[in-house]
C-alpha positions as CSV (number, residue, x, y, z in Angstrom):
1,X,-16.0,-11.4,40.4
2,X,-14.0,-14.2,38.6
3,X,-13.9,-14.1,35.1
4,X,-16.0,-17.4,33.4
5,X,-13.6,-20.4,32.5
6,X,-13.7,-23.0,29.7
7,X,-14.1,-25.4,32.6
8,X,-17.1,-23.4,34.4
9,X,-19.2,-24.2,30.4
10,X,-17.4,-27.7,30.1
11,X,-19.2,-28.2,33.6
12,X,-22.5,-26.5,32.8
13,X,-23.4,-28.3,29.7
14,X,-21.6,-31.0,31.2
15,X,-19.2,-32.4,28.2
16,X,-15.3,-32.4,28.4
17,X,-13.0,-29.5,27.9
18,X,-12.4,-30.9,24.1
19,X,-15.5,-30.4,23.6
20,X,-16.3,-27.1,24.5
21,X,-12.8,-26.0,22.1
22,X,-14.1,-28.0,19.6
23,X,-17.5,-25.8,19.8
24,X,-15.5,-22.7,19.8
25,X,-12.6,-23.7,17.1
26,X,-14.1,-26.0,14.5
27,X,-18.3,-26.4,15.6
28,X,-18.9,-28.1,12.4
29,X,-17.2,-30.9,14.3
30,X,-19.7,-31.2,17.3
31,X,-23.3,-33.0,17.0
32,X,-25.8,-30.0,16.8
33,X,-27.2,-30.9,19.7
34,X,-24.1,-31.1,22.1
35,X,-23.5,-27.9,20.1
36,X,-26.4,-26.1,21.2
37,X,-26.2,-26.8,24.5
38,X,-22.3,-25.6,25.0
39,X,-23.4,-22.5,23.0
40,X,-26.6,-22.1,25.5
41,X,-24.1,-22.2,28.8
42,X,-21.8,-20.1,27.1
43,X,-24.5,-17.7,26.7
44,X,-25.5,-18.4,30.3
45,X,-22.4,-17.7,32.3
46,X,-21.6,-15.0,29.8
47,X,-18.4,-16.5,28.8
48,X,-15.7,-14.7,26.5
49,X,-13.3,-17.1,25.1
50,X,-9.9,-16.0,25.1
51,X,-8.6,-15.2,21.2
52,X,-5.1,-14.2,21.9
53,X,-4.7,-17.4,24.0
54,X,-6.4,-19.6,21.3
55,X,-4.3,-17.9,18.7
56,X,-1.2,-19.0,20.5
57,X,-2.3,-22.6,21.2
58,X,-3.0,-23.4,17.6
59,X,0.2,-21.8,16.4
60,X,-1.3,-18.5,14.8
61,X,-2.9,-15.3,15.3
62,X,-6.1,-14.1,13.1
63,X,-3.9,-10.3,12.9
64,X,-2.8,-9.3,9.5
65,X,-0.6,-6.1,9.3
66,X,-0.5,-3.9,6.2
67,X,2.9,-1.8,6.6
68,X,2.4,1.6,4.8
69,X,5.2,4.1,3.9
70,X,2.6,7.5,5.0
71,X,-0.3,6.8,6.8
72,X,-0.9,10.4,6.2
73,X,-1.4,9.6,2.3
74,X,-4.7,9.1,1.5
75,X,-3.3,6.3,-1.5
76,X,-2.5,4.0,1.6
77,X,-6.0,4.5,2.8
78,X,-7.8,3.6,0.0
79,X,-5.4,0.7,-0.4
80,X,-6.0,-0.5,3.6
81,X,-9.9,-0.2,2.6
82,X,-9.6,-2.5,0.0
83,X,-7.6,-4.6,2.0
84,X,-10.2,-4.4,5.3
85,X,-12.9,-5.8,3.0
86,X,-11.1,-8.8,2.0
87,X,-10.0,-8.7,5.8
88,X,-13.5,-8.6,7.2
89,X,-15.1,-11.1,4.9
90,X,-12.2,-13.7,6.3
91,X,-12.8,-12.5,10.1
92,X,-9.2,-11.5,10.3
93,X,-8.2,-8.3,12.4
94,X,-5.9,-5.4,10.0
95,X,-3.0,-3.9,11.8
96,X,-1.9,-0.7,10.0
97,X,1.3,0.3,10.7
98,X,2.7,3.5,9.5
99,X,7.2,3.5,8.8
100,X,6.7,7.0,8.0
101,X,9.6,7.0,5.5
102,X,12.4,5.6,7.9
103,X,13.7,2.7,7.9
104,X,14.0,1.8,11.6
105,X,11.2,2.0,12.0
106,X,10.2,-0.1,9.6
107,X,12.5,-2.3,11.1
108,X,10.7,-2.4,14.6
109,X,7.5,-3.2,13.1
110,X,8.7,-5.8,11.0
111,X,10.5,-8.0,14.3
112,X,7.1,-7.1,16.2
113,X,5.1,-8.7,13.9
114,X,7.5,-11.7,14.0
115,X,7.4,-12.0,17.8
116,X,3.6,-11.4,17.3
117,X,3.4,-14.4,14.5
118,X,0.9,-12.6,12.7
119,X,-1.4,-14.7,10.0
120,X,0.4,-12.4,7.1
121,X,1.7,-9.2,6.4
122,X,1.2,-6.8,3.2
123,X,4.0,-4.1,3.0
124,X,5.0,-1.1,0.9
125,X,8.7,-0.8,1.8
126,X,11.4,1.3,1.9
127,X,13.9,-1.5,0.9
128,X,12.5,-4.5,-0.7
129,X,15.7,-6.6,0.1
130,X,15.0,-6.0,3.8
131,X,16.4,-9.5,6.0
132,X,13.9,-8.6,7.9
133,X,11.7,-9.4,5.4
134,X,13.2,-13.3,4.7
135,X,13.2,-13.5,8.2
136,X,9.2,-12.8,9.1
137,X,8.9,-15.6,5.9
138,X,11.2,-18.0,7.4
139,X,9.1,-17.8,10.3
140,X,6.4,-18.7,8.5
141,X,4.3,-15.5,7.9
142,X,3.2,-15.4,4.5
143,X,4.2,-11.7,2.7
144,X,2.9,-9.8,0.0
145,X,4.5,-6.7,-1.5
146,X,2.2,-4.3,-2.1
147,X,2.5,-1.1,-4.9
148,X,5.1,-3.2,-6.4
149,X,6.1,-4.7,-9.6
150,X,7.6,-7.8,-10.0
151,X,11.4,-7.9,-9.7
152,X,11.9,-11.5,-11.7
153,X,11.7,-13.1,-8.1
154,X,8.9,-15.6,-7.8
155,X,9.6,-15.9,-3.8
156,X,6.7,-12.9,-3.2
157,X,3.3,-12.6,-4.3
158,X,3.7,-9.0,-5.7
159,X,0.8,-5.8,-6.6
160,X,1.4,-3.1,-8.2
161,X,1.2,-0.6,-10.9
162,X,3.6,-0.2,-14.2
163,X,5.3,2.7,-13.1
164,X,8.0,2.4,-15.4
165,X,4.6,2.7,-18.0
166,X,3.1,5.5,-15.8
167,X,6.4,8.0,-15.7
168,X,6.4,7.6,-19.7
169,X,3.1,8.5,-19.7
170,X,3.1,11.7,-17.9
171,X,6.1,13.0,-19.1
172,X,4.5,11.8,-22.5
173,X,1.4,14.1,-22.1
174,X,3.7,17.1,-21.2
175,X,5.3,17.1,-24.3
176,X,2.7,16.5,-26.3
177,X,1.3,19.6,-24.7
178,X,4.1,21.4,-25.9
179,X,6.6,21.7,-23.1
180,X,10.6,20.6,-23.6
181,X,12.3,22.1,-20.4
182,X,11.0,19.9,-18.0
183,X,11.4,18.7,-14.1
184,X,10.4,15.3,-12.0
185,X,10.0,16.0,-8.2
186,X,10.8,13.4,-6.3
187,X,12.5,11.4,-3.5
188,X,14.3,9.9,-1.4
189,X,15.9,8.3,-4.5
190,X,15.6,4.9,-2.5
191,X,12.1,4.6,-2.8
192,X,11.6,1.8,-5.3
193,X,8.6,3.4,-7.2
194,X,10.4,7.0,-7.0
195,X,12.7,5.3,-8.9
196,X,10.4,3.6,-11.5
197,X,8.7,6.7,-12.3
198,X,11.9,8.7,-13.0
199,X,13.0,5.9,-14.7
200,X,9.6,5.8,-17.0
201,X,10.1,9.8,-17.5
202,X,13.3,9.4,-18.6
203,X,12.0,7.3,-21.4
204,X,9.2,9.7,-22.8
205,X,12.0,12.2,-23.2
206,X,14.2,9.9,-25.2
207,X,11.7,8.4,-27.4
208,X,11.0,12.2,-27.9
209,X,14.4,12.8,-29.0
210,X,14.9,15.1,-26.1
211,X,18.5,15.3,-24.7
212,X,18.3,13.2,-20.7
213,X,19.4,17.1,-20.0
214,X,15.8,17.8,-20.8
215,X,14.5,16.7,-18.0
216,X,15.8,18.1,-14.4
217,X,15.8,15.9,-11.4
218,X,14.7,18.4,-8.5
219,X,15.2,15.6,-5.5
220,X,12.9,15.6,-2.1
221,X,13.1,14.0,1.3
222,X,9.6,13.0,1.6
223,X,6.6,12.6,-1.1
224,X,4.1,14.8,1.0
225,X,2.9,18.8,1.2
226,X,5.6,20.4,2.6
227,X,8.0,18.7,0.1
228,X,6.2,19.8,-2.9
229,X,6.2,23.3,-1.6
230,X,10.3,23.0,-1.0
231,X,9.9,21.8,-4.7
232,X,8.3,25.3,-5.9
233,X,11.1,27.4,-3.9
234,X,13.9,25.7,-6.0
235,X,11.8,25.7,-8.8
236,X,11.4,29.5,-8.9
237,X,14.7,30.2,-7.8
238,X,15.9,28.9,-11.2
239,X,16.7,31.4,-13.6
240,X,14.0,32.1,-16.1
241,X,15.5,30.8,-19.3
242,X,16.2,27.4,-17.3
243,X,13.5,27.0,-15.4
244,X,11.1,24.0,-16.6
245,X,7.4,24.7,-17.3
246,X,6.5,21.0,-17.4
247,X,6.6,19.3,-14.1
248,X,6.0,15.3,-13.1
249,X,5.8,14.9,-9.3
250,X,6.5,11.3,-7.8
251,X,2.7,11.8,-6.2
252,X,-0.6,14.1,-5.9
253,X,1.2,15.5,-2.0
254,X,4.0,16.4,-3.9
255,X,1.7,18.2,-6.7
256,X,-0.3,19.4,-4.7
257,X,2.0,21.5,-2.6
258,X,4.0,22.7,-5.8
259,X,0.8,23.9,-7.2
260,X,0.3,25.5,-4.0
261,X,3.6,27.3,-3.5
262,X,3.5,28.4,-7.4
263,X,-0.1,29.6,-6.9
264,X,0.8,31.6,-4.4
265,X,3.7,33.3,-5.7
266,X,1.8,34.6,-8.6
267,X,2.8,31.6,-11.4
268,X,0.2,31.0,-13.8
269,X,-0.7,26.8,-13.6
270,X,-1.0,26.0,-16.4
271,X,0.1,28.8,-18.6
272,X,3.7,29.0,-17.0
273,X,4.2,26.3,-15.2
274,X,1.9,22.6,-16.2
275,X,2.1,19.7,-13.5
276,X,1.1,16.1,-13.8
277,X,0.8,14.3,-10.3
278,X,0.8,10.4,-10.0
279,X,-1.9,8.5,-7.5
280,X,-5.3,10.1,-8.4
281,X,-6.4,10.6,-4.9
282,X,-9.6,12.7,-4.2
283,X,-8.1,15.8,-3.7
284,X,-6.3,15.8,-6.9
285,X,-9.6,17.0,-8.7
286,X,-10.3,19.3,-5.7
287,X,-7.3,21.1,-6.3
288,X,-7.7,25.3,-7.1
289,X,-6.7,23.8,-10.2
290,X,-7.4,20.5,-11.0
291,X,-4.8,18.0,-11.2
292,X,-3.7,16.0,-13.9
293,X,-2.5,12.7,-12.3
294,X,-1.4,8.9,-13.1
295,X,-4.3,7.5,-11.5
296,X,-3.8,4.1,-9.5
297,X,-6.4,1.2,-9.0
298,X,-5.9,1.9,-5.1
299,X,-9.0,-0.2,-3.9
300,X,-8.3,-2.9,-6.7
301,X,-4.4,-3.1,-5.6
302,X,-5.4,-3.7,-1.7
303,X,-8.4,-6.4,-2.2
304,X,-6.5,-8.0,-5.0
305,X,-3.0,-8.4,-2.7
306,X,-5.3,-8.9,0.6
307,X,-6.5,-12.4,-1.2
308,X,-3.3,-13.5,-2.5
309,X,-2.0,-13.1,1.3
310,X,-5.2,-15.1,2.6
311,X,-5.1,-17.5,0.0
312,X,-1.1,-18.5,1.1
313,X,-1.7,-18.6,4.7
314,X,-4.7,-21.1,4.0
315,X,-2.2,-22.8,1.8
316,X,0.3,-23.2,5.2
317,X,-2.9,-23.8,7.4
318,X,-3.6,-26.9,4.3
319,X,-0.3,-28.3,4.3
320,X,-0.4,-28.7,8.3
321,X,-3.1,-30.6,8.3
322,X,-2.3,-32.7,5.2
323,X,-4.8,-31.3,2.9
324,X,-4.4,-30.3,-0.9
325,X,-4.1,-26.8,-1.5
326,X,-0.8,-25.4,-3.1
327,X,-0.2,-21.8,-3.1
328,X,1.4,-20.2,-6.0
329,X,2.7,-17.0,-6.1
330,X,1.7,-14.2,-8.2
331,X,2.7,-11.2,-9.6
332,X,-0.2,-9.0,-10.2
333,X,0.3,-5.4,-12.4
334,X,-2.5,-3.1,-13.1
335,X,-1.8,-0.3,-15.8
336,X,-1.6,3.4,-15.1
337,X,-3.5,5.5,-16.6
338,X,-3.9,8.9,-17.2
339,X,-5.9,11.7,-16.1
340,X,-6.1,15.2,-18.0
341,X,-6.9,18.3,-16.1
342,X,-6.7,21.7,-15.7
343,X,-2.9,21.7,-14.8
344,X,-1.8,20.5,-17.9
345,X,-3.3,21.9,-20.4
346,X,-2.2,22.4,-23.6
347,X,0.4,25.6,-24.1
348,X,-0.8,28.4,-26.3
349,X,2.3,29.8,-28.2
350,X,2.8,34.2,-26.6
């Protein structure tokens, strides 16, 4: 059977094909009468219009794309649900796309989604300074960095977190506790808010009058599981008398799988070895022994960067048709803050 046409419900309620796209694309432009009757031989012949071709026609699609670094992290998720809700109220369709940690990938979904001309794209990225990035703007797809702090640029609408602010403060609460040899697991280095936290810890131990030697870097390749437990082998391979019994890790994965690894091995958490983690995700206080973490506003960060995307591609859609609406950029930062738990508790002098 033949699929329905725009022409077979232009001919059944028997107006012109304007009309009928006029129903479909802006109704509040149709008499309701002529209105109803499209609608009722659309209903009638069972007609689905065609989005993707509509999309095209008018220049745009309704697809937004949020471009996570670990789709396996449940931080992105909760960040994605914040951003569906924004998404759903403005009857756009969320792509998620998941670079996994590597660059070309990251690549490929960027030029898709310029071939694809989506309505906007939200990213957490491996490289900020990405052309690919300029070039999906100077196509005219509106961008907003997400879990990211403004870089004195005002070309991006920006969301994040201090985590210059949220290093210093969990290094911060592991002194306080007590604890001077001390360790930030982390990495790849490239990672802009790997960075930023190392950066903040490297503060707390200054302002603490700690030598920079106070605090050892023990890089990673990932910020998941299986990194964190890497983490604990090097960790406890360290000879005793160098081995730090204060640990930061970049995020909860990373935690949680050093907490893990030193668990099993028979390492007292807190008593020998106290870890902060950095997100607050569920599992954190699920933990064998509950996490202390730097917790995020996860669902606040994705609703607040999903409307800042909406609200400049209605600025674009404004300025095509000659109405006023100006979109300025913003840059958005939520503070960190800290949550105490089981794993860092306070050392009791032996």
């Amino acid at each position: 059977m033949a699929s329905v046409s725009i022409k077979d419900v232009a001919a059944r309620a028997g107006v012109s094909l304007g009309t009928v796209s006029n129903v479909l694309n802006r109704p509040d432009a149709v008499r309701p009468a002529t209105r109803a009757r499209v609608e009722l031989a659309i209903a009638e012949l069972g007609f689905v219009p065609n989005a993707s071709a509509r999309q095209l026609a008018a220049g745009r699609s309704r697809i937004i794309a949020y471009v996570v670094l670990d789709a396996t992290n449940p931080f992105f998720t909760d960040v994605a649900r914040g951003i569906e809700e924004i998404a759903r109220v403005e009857r756009l369709s969320l792509f998620i796309c998941n670079s996994d940690q590597d660059a070309e990938r990251e690549d490929q979904y960027l030029d898709q989604l310029t071939e694809l001309r989506a309505r906007g794209v939200l990213i957490t990225a491996m490289d900020y300074t990405n052309p690919r990035l300029i070039r999906l703007r100077e196509a005219g797809v509106p961008v907003v960095l997400v879990d990211r702090a403004p870089d004195g640029s005002d070309d991006w609408c920006t969301v994040g977190v201090d985590d210059v602010a949220g290093g210093d403060l969990a290094i911060s609460h592991l002194i306080e506790a007590g604890h001077v040899q001390l360790a930030f697991v982390g990495g790849p280095d490239e990672i802009p808010q790997v960075a930023d936290r190392h950066t903040g810890a490297l503060k707390a131990v200054d302002a603490a009058g700690l030598p920079a030697e106070s605090l050892t870097w023990i890089h990673t390749t990932g910020l998941n599981i299986a990194e964190g437990r890497r983490a604990g082998e090097r960790l406890l391979g360290l000879p005793k008398r160098r081995r730090p019994t204060g640990v930061f890790c970049a995020n909860d994965l990373l935690a949680l799988g050093l907490l893990q690894h030193l668990v099993q091995h028979g390492v007292d958490v807190p008593g020998d070895v106290a870890i902060v983690g950095y997100d607050d995700i569920e599992f954190a206080a699920a933990a064998a022994v509950p996490l202390t973490s730097v917790a995020q506003p996860r669902h606040q960060l994705g609703r607040s960067a999903a409307a800042l995307l909406v609200d400049e591609a209605n600025s674009a859609d404004g300025a095509t048709r000659g109405t006023r609406h100006q979109h300025q950029h913003q840059h958005v930062v939520f503070p960190p803050e800290l949550v105490a738990r089981a794993s860092s508790a306070r050392r009791v002098p032996r």
